[in-house]
C-alpha positions as a Markdown table, in Angstrom:
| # | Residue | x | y | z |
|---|---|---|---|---|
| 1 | Unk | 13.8 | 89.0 | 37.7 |
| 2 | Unk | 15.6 | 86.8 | 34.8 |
| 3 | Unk | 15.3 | 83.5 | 35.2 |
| 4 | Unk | 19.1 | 81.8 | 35.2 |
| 5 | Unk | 19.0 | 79.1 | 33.2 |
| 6 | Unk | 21.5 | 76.1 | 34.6 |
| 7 | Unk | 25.0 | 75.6 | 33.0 |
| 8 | Unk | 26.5 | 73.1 | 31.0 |
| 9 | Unk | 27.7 | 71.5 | 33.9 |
| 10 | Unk | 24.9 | 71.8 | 36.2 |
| 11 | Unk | 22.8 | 70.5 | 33.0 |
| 12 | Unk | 24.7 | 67.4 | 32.7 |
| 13 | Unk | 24.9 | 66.6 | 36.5 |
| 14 | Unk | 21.1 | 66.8 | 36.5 |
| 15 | Unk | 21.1 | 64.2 | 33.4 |
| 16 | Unk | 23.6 | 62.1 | 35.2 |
| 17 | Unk | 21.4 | 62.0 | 38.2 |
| 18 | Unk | 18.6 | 61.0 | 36.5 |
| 19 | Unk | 20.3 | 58.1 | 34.7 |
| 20 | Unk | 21.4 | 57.2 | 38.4 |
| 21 | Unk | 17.6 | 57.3 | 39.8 |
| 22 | Unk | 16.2 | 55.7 | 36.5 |
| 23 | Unk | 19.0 | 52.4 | 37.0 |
| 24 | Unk | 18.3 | 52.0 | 40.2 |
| 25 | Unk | 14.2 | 51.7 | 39.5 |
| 26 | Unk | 15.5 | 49.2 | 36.6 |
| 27 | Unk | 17.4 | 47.3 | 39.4 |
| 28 | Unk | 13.9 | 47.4 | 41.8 |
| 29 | Unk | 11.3 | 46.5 | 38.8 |
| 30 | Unk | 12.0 | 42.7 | 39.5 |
| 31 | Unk | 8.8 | 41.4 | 38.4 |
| 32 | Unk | 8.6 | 40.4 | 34.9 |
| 33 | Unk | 5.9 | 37.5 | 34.4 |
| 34 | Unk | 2.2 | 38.5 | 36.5 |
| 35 | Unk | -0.4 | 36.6 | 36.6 |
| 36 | Unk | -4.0 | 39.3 | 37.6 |
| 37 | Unk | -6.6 | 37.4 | 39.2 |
| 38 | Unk | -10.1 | 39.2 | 37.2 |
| 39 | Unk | -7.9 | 40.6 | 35.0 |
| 40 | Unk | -10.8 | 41.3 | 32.4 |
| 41 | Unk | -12.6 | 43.7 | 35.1 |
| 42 | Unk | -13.3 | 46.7 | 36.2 |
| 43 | Unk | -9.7 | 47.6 | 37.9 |
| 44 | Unk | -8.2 | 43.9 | 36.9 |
| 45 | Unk | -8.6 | 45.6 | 33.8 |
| 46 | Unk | -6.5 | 49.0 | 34.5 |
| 47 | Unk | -3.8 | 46.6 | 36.4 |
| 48 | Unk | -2.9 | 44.3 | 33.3 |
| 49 | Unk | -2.6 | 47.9 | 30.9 |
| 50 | Unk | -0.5 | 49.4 | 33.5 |
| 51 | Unk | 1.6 | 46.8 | 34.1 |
| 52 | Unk | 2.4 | 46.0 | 30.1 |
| 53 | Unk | 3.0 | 49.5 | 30.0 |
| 54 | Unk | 6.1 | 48.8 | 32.2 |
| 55 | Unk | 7.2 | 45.9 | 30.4 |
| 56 | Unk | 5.9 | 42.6 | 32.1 |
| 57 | Unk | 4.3 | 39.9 | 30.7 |
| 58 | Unk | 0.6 | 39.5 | 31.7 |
| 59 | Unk | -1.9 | 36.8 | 32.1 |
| 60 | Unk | -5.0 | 37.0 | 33.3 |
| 61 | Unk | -7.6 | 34.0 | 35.0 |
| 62 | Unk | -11.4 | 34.6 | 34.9 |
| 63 | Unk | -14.1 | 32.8 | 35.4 |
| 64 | Unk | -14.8 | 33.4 | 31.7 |
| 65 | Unk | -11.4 | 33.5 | 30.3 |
| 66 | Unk | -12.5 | 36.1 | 27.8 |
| 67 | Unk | -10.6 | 39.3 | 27.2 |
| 68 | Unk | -11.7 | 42.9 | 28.7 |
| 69 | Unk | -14.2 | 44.6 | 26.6 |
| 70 | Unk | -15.6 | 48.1 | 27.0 |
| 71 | Unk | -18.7 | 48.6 | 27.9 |
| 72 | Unk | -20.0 | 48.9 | 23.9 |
| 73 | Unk | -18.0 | 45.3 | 22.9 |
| 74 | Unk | -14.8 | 46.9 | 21.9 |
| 75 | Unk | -11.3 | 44.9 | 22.9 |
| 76 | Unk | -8.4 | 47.5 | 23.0 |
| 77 | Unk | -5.5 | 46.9 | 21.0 |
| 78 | Unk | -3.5 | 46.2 | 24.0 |
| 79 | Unk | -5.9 | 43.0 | 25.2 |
| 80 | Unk | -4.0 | 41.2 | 22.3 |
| 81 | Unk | -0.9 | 41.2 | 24.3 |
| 82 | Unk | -2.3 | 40.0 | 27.3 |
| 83 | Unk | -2.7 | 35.8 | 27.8 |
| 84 | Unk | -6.5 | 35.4 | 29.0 |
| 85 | Unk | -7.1 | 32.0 | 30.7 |
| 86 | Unk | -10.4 | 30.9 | 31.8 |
| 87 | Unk | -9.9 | 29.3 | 36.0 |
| 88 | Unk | -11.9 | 29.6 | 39.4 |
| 89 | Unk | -9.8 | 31.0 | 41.8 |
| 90 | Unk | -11.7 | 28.9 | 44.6 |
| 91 | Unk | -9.9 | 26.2 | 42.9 |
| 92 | Unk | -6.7 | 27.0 | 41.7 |
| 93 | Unk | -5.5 | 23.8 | 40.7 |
| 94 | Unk | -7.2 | 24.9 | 37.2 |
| 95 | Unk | -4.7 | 27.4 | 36.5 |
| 96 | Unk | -1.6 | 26.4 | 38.7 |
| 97 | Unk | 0.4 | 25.0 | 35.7 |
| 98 | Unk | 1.3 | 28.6 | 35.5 |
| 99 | Unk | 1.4 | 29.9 | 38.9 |
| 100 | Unk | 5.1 | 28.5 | 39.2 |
| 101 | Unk | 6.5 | 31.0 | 36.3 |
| 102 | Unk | 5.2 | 34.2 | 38.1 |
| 103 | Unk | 7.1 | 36.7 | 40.0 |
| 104 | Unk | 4.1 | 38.2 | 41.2 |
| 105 | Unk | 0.2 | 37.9 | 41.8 |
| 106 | Unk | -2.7 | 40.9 | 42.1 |
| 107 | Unk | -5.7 | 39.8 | 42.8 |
| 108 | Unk | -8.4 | 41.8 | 42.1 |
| 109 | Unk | -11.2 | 39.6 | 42.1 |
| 110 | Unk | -14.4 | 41.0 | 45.0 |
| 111 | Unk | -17.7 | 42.2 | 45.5 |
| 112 | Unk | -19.3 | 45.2 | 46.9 |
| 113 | Unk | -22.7 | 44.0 | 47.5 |
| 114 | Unk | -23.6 | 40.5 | 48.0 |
| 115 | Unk | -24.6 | 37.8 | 44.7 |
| 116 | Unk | -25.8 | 40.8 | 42.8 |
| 117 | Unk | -24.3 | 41.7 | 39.6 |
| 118 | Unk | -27.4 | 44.6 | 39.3 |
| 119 | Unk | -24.9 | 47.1 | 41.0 |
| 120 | Unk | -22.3 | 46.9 | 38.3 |
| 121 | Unk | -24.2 | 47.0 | 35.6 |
| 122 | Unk | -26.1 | 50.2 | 36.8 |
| 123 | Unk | -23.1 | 51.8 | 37.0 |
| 124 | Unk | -21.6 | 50.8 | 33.7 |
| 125 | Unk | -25.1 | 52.0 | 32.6 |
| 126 | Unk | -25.9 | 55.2 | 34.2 |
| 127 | Unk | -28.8 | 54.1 | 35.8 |
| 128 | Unk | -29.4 | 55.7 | 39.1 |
| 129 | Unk | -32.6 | 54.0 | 40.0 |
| 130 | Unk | -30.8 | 50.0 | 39.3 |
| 131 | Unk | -28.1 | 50.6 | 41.4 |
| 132 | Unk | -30.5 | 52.0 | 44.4 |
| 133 | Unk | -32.8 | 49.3 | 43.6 |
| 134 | Unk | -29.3 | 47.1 | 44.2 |
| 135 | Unk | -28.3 | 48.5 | 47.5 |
| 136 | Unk | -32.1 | 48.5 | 48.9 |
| 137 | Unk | -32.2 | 44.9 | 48.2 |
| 138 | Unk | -28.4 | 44.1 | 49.7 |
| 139 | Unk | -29.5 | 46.0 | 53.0 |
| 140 | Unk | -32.4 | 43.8 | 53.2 |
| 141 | Unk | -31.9 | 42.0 | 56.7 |
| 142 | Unk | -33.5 | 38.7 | 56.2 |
| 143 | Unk | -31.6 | 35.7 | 56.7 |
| 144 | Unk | -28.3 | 37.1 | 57.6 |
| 145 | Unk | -26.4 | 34.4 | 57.8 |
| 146 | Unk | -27.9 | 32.7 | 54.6 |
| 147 | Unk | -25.3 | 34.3 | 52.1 |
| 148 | Unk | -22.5 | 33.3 | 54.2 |
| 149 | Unk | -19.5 | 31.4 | 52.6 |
| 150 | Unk | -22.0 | 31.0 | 49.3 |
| 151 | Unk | -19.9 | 31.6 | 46.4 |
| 152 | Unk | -21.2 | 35.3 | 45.5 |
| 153 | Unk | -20.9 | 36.4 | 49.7 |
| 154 | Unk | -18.6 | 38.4 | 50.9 |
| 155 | Unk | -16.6 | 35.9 | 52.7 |
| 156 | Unk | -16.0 | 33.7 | 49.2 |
| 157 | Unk | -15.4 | 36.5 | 47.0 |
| 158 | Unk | -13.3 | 39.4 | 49.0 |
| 159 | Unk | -11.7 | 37.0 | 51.5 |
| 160 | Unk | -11.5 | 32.9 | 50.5 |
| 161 | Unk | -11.1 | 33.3 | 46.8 |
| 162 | Unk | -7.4 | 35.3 | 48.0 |
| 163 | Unk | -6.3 | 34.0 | 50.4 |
| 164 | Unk | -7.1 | 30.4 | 48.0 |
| 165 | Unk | -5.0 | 31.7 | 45.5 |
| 166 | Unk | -2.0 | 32.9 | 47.5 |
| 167 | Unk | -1.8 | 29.2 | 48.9 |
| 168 | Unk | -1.0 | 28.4 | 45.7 |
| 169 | Unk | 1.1 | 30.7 | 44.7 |
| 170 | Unk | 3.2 | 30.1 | 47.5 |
| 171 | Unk | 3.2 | 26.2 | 47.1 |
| 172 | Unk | 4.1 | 26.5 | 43.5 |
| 173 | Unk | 7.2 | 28.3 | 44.4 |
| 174 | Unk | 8.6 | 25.2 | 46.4 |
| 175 | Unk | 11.7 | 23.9 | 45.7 |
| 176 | Unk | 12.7 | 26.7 | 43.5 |
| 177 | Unk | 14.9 | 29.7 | 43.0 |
| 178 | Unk | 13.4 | 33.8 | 42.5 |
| 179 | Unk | 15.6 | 36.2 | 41.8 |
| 180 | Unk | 13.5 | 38.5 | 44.3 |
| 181 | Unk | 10.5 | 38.3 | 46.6 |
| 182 | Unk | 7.7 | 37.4 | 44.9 |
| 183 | Unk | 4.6 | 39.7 | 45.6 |
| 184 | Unk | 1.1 | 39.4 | 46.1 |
| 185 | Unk | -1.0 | 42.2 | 45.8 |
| 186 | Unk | -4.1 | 42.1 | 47.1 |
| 187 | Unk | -6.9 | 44.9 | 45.5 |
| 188 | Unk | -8.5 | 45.8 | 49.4 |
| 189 | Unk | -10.4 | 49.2 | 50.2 |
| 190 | Unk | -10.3 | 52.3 | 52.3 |
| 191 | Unk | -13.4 | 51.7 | 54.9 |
| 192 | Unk | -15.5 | 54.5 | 53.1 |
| 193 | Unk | -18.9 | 52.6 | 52.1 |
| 194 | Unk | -20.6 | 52.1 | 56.0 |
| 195 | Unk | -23.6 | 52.4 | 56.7 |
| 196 | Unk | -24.4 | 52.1 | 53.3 |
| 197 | Unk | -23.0 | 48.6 | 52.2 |
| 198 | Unk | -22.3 | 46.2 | 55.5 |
| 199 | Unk | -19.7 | 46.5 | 57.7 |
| 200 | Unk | -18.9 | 42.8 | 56.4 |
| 201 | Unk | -17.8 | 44.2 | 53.2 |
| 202 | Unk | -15.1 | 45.5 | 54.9 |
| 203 | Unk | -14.1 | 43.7 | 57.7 |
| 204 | Unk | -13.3 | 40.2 | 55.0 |
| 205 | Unk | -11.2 | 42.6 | 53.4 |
| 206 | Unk | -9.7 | 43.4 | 56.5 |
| 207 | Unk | -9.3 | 39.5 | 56.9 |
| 208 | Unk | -8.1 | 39.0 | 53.3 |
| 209 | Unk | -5.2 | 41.0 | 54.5 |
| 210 | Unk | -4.3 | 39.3 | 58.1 |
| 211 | Unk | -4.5 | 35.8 | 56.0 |
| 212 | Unk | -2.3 | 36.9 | 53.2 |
| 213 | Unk | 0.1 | 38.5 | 55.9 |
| 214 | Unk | -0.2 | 35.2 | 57.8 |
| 215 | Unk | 0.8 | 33.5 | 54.8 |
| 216 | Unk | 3.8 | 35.5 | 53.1 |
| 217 | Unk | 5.0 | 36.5 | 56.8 |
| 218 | Unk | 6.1 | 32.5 | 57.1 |
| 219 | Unk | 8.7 | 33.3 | 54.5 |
| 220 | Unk | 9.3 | 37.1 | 54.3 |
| 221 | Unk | 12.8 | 36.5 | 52.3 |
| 222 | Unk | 10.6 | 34.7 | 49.3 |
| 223 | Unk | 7.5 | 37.1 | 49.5 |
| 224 | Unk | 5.7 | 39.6 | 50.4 |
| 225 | Unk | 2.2 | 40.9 | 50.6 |
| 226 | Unk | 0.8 | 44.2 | 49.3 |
| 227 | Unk | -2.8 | 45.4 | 50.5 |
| 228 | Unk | -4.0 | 48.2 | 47.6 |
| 229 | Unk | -6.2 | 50.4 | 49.5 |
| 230 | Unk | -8.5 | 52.3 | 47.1 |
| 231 | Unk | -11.3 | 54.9 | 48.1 |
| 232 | Unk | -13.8 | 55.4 | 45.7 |
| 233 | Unk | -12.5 | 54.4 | 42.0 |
| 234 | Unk | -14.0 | 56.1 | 39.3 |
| 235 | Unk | -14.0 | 56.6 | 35.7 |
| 236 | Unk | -16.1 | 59.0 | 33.9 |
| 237 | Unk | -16.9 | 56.9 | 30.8 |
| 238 | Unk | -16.7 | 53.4 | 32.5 |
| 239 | Unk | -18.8 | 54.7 | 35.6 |
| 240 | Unk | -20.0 | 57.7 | 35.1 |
| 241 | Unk | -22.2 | 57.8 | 37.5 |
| 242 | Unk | -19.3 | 57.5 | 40.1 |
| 243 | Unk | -17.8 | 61.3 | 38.6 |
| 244 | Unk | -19.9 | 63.9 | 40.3 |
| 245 | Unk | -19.9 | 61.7 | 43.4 |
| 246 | Unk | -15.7 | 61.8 | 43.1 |
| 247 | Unk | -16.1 | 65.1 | 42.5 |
| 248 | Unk | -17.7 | 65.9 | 45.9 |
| 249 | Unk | -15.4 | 63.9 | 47.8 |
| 250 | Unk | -12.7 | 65.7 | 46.1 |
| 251 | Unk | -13.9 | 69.0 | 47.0 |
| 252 | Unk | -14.2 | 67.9 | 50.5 |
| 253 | Unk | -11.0 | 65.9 | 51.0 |
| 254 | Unk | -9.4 | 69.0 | 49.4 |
| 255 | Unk | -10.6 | 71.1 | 52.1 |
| 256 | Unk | -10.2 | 69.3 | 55.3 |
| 257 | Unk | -6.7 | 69.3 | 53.7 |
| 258 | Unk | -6.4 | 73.0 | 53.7 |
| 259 | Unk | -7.5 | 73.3 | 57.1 |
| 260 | Unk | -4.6 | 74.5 | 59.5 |
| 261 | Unk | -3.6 | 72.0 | 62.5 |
| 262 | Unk | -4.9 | 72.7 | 65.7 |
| 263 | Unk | -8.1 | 73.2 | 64.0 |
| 264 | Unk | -11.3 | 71.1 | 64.4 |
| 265 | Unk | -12.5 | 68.8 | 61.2 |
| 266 | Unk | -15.9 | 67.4 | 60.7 |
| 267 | Unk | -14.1 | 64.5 | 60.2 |
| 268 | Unk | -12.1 | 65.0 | 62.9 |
| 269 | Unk | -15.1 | 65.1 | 65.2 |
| 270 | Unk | -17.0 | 62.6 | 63.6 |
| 271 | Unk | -14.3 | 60.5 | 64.8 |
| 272 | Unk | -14.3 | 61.5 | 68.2 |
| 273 | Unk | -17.5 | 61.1 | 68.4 |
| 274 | Unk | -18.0 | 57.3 | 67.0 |
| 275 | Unk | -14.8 | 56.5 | 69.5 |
| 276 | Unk | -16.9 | 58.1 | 72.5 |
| 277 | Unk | -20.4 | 56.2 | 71.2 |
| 278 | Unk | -19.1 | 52.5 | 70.0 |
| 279 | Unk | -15.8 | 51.9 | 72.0 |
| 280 | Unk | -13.9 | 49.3 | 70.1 |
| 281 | Unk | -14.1 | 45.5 | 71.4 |
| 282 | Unk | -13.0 | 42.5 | 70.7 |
| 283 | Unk | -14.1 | 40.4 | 67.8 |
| 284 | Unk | -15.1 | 37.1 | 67.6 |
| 285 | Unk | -12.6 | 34.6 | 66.6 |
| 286 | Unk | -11.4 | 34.7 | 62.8 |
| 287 | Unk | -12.9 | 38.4 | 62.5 |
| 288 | Unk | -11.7 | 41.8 | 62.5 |
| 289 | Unk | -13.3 | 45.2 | 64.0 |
| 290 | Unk | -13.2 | 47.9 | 61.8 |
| 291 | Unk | -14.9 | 50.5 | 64.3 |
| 292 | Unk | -17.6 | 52.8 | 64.4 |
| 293 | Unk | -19.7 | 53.6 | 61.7 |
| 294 | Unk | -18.9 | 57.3 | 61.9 |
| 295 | Unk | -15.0 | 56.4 | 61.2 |
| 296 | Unk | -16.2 | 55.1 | 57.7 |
| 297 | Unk | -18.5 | 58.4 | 57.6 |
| 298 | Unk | -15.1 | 60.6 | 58.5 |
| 299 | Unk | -13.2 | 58.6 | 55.5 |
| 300 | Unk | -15.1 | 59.3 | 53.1 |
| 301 | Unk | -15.2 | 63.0 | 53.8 |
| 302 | Unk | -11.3 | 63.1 | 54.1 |
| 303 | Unk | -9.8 | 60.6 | 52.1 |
| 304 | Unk | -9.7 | 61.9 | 48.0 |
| 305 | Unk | -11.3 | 59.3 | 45.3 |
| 306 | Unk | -8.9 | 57.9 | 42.9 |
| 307 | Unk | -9.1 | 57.5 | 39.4 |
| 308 | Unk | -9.0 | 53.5 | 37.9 |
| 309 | Unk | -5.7 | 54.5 | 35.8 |
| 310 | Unk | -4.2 | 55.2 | 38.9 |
| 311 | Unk | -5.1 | 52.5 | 41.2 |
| 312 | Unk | -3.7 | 50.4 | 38.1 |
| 313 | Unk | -0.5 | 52.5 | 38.2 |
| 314 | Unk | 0.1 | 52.0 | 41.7 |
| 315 | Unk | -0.4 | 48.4 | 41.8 |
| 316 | Unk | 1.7 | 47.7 | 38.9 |
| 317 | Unk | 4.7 | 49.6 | 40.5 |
| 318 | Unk | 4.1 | 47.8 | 43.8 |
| 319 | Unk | 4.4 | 44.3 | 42.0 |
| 320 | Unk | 8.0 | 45.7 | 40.7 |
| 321 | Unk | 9.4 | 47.4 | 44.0 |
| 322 | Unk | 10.8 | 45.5 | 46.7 |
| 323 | Unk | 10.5 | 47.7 | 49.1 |
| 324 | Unk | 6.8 | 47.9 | 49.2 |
| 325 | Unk | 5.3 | 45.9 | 51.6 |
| 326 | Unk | 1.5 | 46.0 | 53.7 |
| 327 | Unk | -1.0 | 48.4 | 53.6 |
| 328 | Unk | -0.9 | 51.2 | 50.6 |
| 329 | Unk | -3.6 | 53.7 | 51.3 |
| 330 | Unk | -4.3 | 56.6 | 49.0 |
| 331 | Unk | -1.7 | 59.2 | 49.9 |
| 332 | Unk | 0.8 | 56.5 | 49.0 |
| 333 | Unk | -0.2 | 55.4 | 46.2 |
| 334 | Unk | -0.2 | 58.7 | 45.0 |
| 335 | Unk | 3.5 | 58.8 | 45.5 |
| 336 | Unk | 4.1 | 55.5 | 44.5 |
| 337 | Unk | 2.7 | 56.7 | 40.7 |
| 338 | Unk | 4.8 | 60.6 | 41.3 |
| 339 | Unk | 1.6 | 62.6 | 41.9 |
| 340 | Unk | 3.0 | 64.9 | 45.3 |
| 341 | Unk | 0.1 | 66.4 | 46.3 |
């Protein structure tokens, strides 16, 4: 069968419609000044590309104020565009002259395992037996509590450091006028990593998000908070070890996918199970439960991995939309950046 190619008419209705759909995401892309919290990282990294990429102006606080590298020294051209300021985002206060220009915040700033940098530089590196060596020694139970609210635990890095910052933010927009809601995006995580890493990993993420939602919530006409949910990132020159692992969980998310309703899912049952073993219960004051362990397991078996660009992609078109607002797993994301799976 020809294929009938469209008429004149039908051609310039499709152009017109376009136009129409590309004015209104010009209307919606109200952030123009960002300010990325570990801007020169990992994903902080991917977040300040993206979002140049859509036209905004981007600054970026570290600890070090020095612009993103690769992992062999190299700045990219586009680092040049970006302002790099050196701040602590435990204390603010040492980059708030700027936090009053900014239509929106993404902070990306966290830790997987606990006041150990060995992790991230095995994986940069390659280096199978490092990073093992770095989750033996994070699983190590001695002194539990003796990390806690130390600078490099969990609670300081994925939880205070935030929910810090979005104080601030949201004091230095006092007594003045935004054109539009003023955003902050929060760089959380999918709950795919128990039993390996601790469930605490999680669960100050999970409170990262009901103290930024506590926050914004007071004023939900002047902001709003965005909570990126990320499985497992990769890269395959940045971390390559993380590429055949994403290429696993790929194959296996892909397949529980194919699978026709009505039909049982390891992960499925996995979940049924945990639920059936480790009823949920309530948590101590201030904390969150995020479940059984075997939920995590069914995660990661279900939910895809994502690549860096991506997770940059998203979170720069969620500091632009309005209409984008809590939790952003995976699946939206992937819609947020066009990719309809």
């Amino acid at each position: 069968m020809c294929k009938q190619w469209p008429t004149i008419a039908q051609r310039d209705d499709l152009i017109a419609k376009r136009e129409t759909r590309s004015n209104k995401m010009q209307m919606q892309a109200t952030a123009r000044k960002i300010l990325v919290v570990g801007g020169n990282g990992f994903i902080g990294s991917s977040i300040c590309r993206a979002a140049l990429a859509k036209g905004m102006e981007v600054t970026s606080v570290s600890s070090s104020g020095r612009p993103y590298a690769t992992p062999n020294g190299h700045s990219p051209a586009w680092t040049s565009k970006v302002t790099w300021l050196k701040g602590n985002a435990f204390d603010p206060t040492t980059f708030s002259h700027v936090l009053s220009e900014m239509d929106g915040v993404a902070h990306s700033m966290g830790t997987l395992i606990e006041d150990n940098g060995v992790y991230k530089a095995a994986l940069k590196d390659g280096d199978v037996t490092k990073l093992l060596s770095g989750l033996i020694e994070n699983l190590n139970p001695k002194n539990p509590l003796s990390k806690r609210n130390t600078e490099g635990s969990y609670e300081s890095l994925n939880r205070d450091s935030a929910l810090r910052v979005c104080e601030a933010f949201i004091q230095s927009g006092e007594g003045k006028t935004y054109l539009s809601p003023r955003s902050f995006v929060y760089l959380s995580a999918e709950d795919i990593s128990r039993p390996v890493i601790p469930s605490r990993y999680i669960e100050t993420k999970r409170e990262a998000e009901q103290g930024i939602e506590a926050l914004v919530s007071e004023k939900p006409q002047i902001y709003r908070g965005v909570y990126i949910r990320p499985s497992l990132v990769y890269h395959a020159h940045y971390r390559p070890l993380s590429t055949p692992i994403a290429a696993l969980l790929d194959l296996s998310a892909t397949l529980h996918a194919k699978v026709p309703r009505g039909i049982p899912k390891p992960a499925d049952v996995l979940r049924s199970v945990g639920n059936a073993l480790s009823p949920r219960s309530i948590p101590p004051q201030g904390h969150v439960d995020v479940g059984p362990v075997l939920e995590s397991v069914a995660n990661v078996l279900s939910i895809p991995p994502i690549h860096v660009d991506h997770v940059g992609d998203a979170v720069a078109i969620a500091l632009q939309s309005d209409d984008v607002r809590g939790v952003v797993g995976v699946p939206r994301m992937r819609e947020l950046i066009g990719w309809h799976s």
